[in-house]
C-alpha positions as CSV (number, residue, x, y, z in Angstrom):
1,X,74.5,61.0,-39.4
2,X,74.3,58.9,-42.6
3,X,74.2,61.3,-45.9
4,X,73.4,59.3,-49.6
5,X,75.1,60.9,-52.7
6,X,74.9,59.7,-55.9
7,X,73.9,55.7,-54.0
8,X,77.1,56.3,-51.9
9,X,76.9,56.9,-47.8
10,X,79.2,58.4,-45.3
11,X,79.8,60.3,-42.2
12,X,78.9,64.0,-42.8
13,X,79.9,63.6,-46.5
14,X,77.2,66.1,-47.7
15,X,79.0,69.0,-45.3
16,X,82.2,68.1,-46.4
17,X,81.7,68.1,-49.8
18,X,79.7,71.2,-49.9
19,X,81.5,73.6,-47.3
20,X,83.7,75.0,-49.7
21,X,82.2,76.9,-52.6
22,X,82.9,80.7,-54.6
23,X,80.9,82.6,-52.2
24,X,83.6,84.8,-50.4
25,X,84.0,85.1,-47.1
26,X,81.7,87.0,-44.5
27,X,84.9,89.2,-43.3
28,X,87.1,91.2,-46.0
29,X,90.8,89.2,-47.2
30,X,93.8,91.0,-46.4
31,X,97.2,90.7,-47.2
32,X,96.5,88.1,-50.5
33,X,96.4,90.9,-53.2
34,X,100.0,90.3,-54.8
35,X,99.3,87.1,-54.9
36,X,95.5,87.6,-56.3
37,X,97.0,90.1,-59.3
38,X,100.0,87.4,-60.3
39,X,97.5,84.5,-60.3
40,X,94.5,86.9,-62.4
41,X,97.7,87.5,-64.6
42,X,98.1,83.8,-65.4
43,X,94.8,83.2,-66.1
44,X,94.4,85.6,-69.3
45,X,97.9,84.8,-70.7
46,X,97.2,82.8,-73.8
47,X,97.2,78.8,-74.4
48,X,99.3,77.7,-77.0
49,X,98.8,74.5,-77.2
50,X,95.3,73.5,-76.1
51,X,91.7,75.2,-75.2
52,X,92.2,74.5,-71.9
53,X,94.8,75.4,-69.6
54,X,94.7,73.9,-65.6
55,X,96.7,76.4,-63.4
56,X,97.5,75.2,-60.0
57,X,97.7,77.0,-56.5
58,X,99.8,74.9,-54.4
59,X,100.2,75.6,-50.5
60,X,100.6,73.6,-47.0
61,X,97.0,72.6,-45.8
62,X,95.2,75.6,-44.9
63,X,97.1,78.1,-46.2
64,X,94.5,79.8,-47.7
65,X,94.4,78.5,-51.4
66,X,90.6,78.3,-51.3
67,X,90.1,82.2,-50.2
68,X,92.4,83.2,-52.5
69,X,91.0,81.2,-55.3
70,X,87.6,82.5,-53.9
71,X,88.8,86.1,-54.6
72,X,90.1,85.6,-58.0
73,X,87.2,84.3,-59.3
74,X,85.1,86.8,-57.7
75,X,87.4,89.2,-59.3
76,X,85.2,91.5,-61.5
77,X,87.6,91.2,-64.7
78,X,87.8,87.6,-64.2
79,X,83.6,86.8,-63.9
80,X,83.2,89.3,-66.9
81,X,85.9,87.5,-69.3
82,X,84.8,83.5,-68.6
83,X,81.3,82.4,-68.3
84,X,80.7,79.7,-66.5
85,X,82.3,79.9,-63.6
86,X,82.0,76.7,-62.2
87,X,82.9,75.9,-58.3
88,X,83.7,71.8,-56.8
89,X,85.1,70.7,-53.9
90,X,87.1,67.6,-55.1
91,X,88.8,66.1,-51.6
92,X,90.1,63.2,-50.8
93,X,87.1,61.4,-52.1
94,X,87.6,61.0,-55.8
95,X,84.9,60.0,-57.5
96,X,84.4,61.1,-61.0
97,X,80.6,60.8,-61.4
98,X,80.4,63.2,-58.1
99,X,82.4,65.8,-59.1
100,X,81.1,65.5,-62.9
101,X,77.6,66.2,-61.6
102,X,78.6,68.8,-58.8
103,X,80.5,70.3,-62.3
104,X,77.1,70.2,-64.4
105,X,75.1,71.4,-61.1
106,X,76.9,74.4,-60.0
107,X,76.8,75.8,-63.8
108,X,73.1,74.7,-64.3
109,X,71.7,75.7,-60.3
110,X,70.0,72.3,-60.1
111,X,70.9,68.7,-59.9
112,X,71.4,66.5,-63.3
113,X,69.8,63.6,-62.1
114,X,72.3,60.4,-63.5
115,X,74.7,58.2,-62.3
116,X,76.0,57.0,-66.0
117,X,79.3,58.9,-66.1
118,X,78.8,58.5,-69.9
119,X,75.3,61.2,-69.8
120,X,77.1,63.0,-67.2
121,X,80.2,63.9,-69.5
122,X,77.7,64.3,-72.9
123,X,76.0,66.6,-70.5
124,X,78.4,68.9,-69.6
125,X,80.6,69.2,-72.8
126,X,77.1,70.4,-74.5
127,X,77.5,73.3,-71.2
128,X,81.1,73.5,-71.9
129,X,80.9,73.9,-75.8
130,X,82.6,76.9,-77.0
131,X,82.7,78.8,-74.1
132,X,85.5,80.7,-72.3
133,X,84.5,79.1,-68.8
134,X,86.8,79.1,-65.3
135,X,86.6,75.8,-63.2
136,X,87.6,75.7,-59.8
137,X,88.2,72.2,-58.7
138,X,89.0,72.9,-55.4
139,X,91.5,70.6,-53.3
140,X,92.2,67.9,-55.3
141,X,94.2,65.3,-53.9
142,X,94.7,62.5,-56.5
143,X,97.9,62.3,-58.4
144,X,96.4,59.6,-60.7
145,X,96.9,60.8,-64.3
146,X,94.2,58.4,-65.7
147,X,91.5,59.9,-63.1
148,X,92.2,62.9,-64.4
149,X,92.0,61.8,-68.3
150,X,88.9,60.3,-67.7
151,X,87.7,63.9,-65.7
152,X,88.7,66.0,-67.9
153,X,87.1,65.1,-71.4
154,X,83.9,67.2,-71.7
155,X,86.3,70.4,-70.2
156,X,88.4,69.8,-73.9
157,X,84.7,71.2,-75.5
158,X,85.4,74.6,-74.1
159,X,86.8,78.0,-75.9
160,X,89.7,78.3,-76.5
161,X,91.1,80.6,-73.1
162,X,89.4,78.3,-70.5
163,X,91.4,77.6,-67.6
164,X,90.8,75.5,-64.4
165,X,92.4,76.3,-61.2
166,X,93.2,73.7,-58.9
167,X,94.0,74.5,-55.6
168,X,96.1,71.1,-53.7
169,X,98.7,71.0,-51.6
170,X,100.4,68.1,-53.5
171,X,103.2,69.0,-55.6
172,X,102.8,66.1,-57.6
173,X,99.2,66.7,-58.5
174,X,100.2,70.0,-59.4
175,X,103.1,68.6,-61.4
176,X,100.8,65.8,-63.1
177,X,97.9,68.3,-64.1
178,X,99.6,71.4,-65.6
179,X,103.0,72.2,-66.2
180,X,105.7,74.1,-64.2
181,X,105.4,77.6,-65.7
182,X,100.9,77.2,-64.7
183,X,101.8,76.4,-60.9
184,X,101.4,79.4,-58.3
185,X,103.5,78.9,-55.1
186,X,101.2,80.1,-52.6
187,X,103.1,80.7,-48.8
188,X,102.1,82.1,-45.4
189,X,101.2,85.4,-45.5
190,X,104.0,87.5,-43.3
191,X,103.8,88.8,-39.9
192,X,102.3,92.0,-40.4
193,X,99.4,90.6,-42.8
């Protein structure tokens, strides 16, 4: 079937885009809490040199970046420290308008009805301002560093101590969107898990 979003179509694009979010899973995670405690432990050390610090979780395709970065921000210590807590599914489908809105929808419950990237981002910085929020941009594929300039304006708005996890399993998005010390390795869990 044909899905329209934001005047673009494709095949099952709506599912796609929307079948990852923060909900957890139905069944209890096992075996991820080392890896849960290290990543929580990144996320309230402090930014020197910005508001805003991106910490990636980078991992072979599924891996489970997405449940882990579903349980950290589920984490009780982590949704009482930053408020919003926004949740997007990026893929391979970069389009900064989309994820812009999907930004400004999952913090406000409801759609912000505009295509004009420039009342989207005005939009969201006014959410953003001055709050200590946690965005989940959730695997994000593109390397480009001007895609990511151009996304990540309004997010420069927000307290100082907001951080946005990106969970990819590109090492060169990682590498162009944080730096080395704000990258979480995460690998098979073993055997026994």
């Amino acid at each position: 079937y044909q899905v329209e979003i934001h005047g673009q179509t494709g095949q099952n694009s709506e599912w796609n885009r929307r079948r990852r979010s923060s909900s957890l899973p139905p069944t209890p995670v096992h075996g991820r809490q080392n890896e849960k405690e290290k990543i929580i432990q990144m996320l309230f050390r402090p930014v020197l040199n910005s508001n805003v610090e991106v910490l990636s979780i980078l991992g072979e395709a599924y891996i489970g970046k997405t449940t882990v970065a579903q349980v950290v921000i589920n984490d009780e210590c982590v949704s009482s420290y930053f408020e919003p807590r926004p949740w997007v599914h990026v893929s391979s489908e970069f389009n900064v308008e989309r994820i812009t809105a999907d930004i400004v929808e999952s913090i406000e419950g409801r759609s912000f009805c505009s295509n004009n990237l420039d009342n989207l981002q005005r939009h969201l910085k006014k959410l953003l301002r001055e709050r200590r929020f946690l965005l989940v941009l959730d695997d994000y594929r593109r390397s480009s560093f001007p895609d990511w300039e151009l996304l990540q304006r309004p997010f420069l708005s927000g307290a100082a101590g907001s951080k946005i996890i990106v969970t990819t399993s590109s090492s060169a998005v990682a590498t162009s969107l944080g730096t080395s010390d704000s990258c979480y390795q995460l690998n098979g869990l073993p055997q026994e898990d």
